[in-house]
GUFITI-97906 format. One record per residue: x, y, z of N, C-alpha, C in turn. Coordinates in steps of 0.2 Angstrom, whole numbers, plus 5000, padded with zeros to 4 digits. Layout:
% GUFITI-97906
XYZXYZXYZ ...
***
This chain:
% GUFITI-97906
500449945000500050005000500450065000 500150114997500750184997500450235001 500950255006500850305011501250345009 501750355005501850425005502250455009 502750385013503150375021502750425024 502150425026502050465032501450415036 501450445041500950415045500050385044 500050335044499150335040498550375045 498850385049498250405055498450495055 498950515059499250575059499450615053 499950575047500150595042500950635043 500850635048501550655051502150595046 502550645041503250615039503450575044 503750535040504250445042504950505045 505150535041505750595045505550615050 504950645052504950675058504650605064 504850585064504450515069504950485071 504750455078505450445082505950395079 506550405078507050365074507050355066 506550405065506250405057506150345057 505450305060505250265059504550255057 504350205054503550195053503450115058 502950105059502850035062502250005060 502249945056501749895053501249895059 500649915057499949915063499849855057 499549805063499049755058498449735066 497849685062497449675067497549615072 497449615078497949575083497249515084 496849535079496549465079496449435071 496449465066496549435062497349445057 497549465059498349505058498349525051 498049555049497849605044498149665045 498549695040499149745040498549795039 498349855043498149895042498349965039 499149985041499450015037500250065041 500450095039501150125044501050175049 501150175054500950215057501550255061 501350315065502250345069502150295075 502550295079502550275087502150285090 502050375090501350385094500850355093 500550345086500050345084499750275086 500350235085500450165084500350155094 500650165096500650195105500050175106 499650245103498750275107498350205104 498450155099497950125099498150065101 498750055102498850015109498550015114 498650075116498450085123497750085125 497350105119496550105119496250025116 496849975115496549895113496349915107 496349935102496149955098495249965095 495149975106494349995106494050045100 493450025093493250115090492650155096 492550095101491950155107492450175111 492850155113493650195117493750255115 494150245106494350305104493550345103 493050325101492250365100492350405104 492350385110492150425119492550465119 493250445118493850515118493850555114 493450545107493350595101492850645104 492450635107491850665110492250695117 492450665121492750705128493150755125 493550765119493950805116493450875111 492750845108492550895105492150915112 492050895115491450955121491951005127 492650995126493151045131493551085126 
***
């Protein structure tokens, strides 16, 4: 797939990313490569288990403050 080295979520350049890095994100249940992503990006959806009501909720606690 063509990204364009940059992040598929933030878009943030493969230069600007820690170590000038991208990291294969795929699904941890069916291990389907989803696409490159930075550290960060690839981090926050770790860290939310790749819940989409997880990120929903912090979409919304983010647009009402």
């Amino acid at each position: 797939f063509e990204q364009k080295a940059c992040c598929k979520t933030c878009g943030k350049p493969q230069s600007e990313n820690t170590n000038g890095k991208l990291y294969i994100d795929h699904c941890h249940d069916s291990d389907k490569v989803r696409g490159l992503l930075c550290s960060n990006c690839n981090t926050a959806l770790g860290l939310i288990k790749d819940n989409p009501e997880t990120l929903a909720r912090m979409i919304d606690y983010l647009q009402s403050n």
